[in-house]
Structure formats: structure tokens, C-alpha cells
PASEBA-1860 file (N, C-alpha, C; in nm, 3 decimals):
! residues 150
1> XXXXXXXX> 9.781/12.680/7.482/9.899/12.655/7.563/9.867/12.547/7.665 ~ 9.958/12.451/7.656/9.938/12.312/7.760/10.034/12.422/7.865 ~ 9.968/12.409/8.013/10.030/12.386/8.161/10.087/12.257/8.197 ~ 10.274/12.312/8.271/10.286/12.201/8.353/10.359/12.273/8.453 ~ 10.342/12.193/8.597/10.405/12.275/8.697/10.453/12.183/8.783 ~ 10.597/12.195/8.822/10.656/12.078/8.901/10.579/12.063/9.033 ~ 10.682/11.982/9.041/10.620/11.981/9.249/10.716/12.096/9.300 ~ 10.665/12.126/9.433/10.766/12.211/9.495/10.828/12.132/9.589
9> XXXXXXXX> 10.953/12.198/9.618/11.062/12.174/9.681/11.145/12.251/9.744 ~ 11.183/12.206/9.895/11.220/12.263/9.961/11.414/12.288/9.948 ~ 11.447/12.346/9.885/11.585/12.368/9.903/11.664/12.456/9.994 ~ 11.797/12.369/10.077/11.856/12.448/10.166/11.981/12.543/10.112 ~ 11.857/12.609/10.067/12.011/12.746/10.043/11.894/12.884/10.044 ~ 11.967/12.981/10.128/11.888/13.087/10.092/11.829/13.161/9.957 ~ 11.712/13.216/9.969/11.625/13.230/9.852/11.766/13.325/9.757 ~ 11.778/13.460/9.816/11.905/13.543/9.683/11.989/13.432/9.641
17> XXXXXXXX> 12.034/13.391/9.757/12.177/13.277/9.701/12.163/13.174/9.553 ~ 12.038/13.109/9.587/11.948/13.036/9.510/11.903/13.134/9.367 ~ 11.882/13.196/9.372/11.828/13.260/9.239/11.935/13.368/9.185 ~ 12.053/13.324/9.276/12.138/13.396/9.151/12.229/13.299/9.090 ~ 12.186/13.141/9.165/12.242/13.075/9.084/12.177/13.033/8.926 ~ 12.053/13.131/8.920/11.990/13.032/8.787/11.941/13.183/8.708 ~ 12.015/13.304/8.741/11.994/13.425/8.724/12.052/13.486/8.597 ~ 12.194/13.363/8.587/12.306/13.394/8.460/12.273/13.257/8.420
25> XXXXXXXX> 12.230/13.205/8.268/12.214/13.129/8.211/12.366/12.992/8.183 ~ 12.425/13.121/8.177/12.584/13.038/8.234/12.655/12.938/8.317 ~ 12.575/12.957/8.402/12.588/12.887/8.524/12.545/12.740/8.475 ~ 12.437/12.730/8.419/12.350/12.606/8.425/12.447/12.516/8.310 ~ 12.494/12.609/8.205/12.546/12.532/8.110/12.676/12.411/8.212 ~ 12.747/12.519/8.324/12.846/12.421/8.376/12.821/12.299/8.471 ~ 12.681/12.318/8.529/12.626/12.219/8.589/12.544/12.090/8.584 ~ 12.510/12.080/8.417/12.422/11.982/8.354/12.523/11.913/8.247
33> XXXXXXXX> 12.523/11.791/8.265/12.621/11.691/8.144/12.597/11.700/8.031 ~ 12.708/11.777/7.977/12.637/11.757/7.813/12.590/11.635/7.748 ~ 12.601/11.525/7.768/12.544/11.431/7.715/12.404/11.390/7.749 ~ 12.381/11.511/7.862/12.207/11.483/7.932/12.155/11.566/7.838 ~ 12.210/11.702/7.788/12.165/11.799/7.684/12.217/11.844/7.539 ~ 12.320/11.792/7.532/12.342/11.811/7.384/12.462/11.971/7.386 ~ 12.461/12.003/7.295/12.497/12.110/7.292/12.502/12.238/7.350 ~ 12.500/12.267/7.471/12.447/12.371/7.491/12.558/12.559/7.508
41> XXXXXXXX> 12.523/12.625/7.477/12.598/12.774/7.471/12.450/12.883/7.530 ~ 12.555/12.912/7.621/12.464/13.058/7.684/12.518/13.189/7.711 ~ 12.442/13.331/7.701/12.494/13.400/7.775/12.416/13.423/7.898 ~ 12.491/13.601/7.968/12.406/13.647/8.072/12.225/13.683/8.059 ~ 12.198/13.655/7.920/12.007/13.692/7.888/11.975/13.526/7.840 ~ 12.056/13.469/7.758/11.988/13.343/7.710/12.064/13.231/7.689 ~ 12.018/13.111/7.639/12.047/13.011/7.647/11.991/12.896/7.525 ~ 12.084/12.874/7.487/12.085/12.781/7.354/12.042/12.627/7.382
49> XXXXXXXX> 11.987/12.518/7.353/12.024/12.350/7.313/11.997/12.338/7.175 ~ 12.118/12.280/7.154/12.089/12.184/7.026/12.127/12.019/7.052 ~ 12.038/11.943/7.046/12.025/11.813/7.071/11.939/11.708/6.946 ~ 12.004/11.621/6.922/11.922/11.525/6.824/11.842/11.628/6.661 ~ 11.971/11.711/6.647/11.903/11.749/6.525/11.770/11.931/6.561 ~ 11.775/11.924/6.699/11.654/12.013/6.710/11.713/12.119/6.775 ~ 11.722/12.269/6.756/11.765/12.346/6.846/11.705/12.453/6.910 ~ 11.676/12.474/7.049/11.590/12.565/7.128/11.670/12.640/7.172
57> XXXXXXXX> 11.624/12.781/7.181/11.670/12.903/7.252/11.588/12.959/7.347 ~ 11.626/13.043/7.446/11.519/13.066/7.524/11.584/13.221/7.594 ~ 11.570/13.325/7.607/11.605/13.441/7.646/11.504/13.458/7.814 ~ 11.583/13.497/7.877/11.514/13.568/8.011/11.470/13.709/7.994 ~ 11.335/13.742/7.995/11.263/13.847/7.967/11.220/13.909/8.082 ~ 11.221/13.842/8.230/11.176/13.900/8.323/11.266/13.888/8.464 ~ 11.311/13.928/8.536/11.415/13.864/8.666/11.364/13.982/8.764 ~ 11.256/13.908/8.872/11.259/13.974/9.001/11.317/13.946/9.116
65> XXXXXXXX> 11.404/14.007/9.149/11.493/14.003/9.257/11.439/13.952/9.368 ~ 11.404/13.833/9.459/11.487/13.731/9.452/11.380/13.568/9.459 ~ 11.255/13.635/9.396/11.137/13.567/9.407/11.139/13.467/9.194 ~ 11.157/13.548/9.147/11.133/13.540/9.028/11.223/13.516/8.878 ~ 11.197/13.461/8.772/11.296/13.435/8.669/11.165/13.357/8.549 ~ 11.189/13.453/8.427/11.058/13.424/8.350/11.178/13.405/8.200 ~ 11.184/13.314/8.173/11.225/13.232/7.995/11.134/13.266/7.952 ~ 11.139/13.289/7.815/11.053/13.293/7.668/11.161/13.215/7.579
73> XXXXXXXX> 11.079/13.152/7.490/11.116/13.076/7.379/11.195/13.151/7.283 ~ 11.275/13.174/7.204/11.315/13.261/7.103/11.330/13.174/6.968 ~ 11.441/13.113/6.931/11.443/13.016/6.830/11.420/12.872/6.873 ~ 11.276/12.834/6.820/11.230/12.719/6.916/11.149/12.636/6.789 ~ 11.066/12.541/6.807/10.970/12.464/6.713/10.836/12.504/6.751 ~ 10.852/12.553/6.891/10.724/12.551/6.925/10.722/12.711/7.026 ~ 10.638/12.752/7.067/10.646/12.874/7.208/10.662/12.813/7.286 ~ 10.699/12.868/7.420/10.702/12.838/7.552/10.725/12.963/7.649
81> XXXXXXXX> 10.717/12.957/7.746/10.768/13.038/7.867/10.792/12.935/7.987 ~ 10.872/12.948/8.027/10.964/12.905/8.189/10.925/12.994/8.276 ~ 10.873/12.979/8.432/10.867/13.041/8.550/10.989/12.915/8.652 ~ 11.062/13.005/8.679/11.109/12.979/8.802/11.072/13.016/8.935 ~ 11.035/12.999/9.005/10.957/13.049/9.138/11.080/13.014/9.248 ~ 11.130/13.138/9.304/11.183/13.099/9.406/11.122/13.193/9.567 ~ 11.060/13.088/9.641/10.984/13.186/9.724/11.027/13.148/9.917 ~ 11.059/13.235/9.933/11.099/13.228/10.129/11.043/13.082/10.204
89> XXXXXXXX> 11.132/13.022/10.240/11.105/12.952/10.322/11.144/12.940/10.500 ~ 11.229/13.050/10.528/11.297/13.022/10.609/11.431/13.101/10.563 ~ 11.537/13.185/10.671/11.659/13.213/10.625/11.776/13.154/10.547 ~ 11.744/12.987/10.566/11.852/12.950/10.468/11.774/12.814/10.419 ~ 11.593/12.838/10.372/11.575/12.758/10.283/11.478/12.797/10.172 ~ 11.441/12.761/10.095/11.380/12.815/9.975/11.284/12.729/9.902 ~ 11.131/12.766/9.903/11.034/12.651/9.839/11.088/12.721/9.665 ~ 11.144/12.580/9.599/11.134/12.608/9.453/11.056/12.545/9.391
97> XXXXXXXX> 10.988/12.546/9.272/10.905/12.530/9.141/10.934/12.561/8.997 ~ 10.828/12.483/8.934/10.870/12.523/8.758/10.740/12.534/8.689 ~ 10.759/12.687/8.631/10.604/12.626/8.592/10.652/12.660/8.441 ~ 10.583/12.549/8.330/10.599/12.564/8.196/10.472/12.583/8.124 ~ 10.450/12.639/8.033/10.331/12.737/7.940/10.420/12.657/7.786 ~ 10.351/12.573/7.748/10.432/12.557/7.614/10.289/12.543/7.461 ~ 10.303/12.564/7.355/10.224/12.608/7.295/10.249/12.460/7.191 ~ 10.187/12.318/7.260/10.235/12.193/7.169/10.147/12.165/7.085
105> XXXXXXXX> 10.165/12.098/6.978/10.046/12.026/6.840/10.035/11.906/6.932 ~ 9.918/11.852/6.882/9.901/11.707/6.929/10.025/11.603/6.960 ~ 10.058/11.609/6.847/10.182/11.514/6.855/10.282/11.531/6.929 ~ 10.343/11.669/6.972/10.407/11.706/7.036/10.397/11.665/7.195 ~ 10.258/11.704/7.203/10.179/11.672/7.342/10.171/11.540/7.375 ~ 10.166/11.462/7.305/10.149/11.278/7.306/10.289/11.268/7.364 ~ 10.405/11.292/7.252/10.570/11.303/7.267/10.619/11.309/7.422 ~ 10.606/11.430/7.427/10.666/11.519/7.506/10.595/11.565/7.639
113> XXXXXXXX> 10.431/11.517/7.632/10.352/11.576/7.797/10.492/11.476/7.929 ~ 10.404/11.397/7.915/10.468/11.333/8.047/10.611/11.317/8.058 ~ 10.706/11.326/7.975/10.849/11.335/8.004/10.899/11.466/8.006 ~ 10.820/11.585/7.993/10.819/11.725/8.029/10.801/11.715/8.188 ~ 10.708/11.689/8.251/10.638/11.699/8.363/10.739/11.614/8.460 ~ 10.770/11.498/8.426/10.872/11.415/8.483/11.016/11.497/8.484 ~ 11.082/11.536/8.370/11.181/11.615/8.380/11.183/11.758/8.464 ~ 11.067/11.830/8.452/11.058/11.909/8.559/11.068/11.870/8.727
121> XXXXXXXX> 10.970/11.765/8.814/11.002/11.717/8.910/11.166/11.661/8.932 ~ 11.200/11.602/8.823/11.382/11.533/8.855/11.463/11.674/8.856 ~ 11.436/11.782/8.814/11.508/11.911/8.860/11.478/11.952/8.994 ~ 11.335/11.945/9.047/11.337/12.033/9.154/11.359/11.893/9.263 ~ 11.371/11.783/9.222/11.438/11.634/9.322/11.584/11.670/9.349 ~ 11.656/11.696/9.200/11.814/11.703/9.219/11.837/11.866/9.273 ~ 11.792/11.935/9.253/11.790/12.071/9.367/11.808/12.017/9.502 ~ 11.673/11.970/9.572/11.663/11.956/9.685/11.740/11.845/9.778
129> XXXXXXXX> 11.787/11.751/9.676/11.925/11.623/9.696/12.047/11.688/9.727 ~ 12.080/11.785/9.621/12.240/11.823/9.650/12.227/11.907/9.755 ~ 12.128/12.015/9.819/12.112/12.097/9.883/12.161/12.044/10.004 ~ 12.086/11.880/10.012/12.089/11.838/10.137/12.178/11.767/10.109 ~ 12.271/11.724/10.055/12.421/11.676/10.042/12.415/11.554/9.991 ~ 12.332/11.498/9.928/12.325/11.375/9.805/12.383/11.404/9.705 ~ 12.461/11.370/9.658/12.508/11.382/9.548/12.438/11.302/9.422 ~ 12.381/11.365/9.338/12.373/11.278/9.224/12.458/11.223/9.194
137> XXXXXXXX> 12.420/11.084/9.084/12.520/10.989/9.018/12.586/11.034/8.893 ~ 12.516/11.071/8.832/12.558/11.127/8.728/12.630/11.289/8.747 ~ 12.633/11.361/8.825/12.705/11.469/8.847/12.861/11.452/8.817 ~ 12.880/11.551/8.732/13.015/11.529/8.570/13.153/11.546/8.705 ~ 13.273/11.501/8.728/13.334/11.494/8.834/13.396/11.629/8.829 ~ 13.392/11.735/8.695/13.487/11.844/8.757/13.366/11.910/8.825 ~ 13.235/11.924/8.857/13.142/11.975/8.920/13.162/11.937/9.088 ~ 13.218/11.799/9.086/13.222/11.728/9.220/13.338/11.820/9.285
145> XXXXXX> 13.431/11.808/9.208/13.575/11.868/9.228/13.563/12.032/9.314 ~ 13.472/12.079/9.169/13.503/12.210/9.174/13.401/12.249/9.339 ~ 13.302/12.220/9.393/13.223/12.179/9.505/13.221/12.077/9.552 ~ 13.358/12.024/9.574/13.401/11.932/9.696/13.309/11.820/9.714 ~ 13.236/11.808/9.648/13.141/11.667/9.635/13.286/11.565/9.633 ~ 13.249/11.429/9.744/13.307/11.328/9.722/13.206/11.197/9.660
END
């Protein structure tokens, strides 16, 4: 199993608030552009992509109230596990992280190391941007709408 673990980041929203936004797999489907991910369908345990021909599933196997959130791979090419770390920073801020466990072949690892590792940091960047009221560019406008983003 290759390790990768984002940077951490400080987000302003309290830690429960924060981890129940990433608690229902649901949620995420309405907040990421489908054209950044492809296909995606979730429920309240898991979460589907199908993109470019390839499709990953990933079920939540572990959720500790209000520190914790553990993915496993289910229909995948390869294993993996997801840690979400959400840990106290303060009453209304929250150090977040990502840590990924993925089980790659060489080639995979050549592919996919460094634009894994990069895509992890641009999550816990755009966390800690909108928190503090940046709006991403690419943020889909009924997201803006629906949270008053101008």
C-alpha cells in the first residue's frame, strides 16, 4: 500500500458542523462539477464515479462522531481506504486532512502518485478558501445560488 496524506488545513466552521457535511456521501455529489468527476451517484453509506471509462465505489465503513470518517474501496481497479480527519481547532475552526492508503501497480503509481497527492491538497485549499469566503472559480452557479456566493 502506497501512503498519501494532504496538508492540513485550517477550516472556519466548527468541527460537528464540518463533518456532517462529508458524513452523507450525498452531499459531496451536489458540491463537485460533474465535469470535474464524471458521473457520480451516492447514497447515505457510499459513493459511486464513473469517469473516462473507469468506475470506483467507495462505502464508509467507519464514522466517529465528530473527529473521524474512514472510505473503503468497494467496486474499484485497485484497494484503497480514505481517512478524513477532522480534529478541534478552536470553537468555530477545524484542522482538516486526507489521508489515502491505496494498493497501486507500478504503473498506476507512475500515473496517478503525484496528481493523487496534488488533488488531495486542492481539496483541503478549496475547504479552507470557501470557509474563509473565496469563492472558487469553478464553483457550478446553482451551488453559488443555493449559498449566496456572489
Amino acid at each position: 500500500m502506497t501512503h498519501y496524506s494532504s496538508k492540513h488545513g485550517t477550516v472556519n466552521r466548527p468541527q460537528a458542523e464540518l463533518f456532517m457535511v462529508f458524513t452523507d456521501p450525498r452531499n459531496l455529489t451536489r458540491m463537485v462539477p460533474a465535469e470535474k468527476l464524471g458521473e457520480v451517484t451516492a447514497d447515505y453509506d457510499s459513493i459511486s464515479v464513473k469517469a473516462q471509462g473507469v468506475s470506483i465505489s467507495a462505502r464508509i465503513v467507519r464514522r466517529e462522531p465528530y473527529s473521524y470518517i474512514e472510505l473503503r474501496s468497494e467496486n474499484a481497479p485497485f484497494e484503497f481506504t480514505v481517512g478524513l480527519h477532522f480534529d478541534y481547532a478552536g470553537p468555530n475552526s477545524t484542522e482538516f486532512y486526507i489521508e489515502v492508503d491505496a494498493d497501486l501497480n507500478f504503473m498506476l503509481k507512475m500515473m496517478l502518485g503525484n496528481k493523487l497527492q496534488e488533488a488531495l491538497d486542492r481539496v483541503v485549499d478549496g475547504l479552507v478558501d470557501v470557509s474563509n469566503g473565496k469563492i472558487p472559480e469553478d464553483l457550478p452557479q446553482d451551488i453559488k445560488d443555493k449559498y449566496n456566493f456572489s
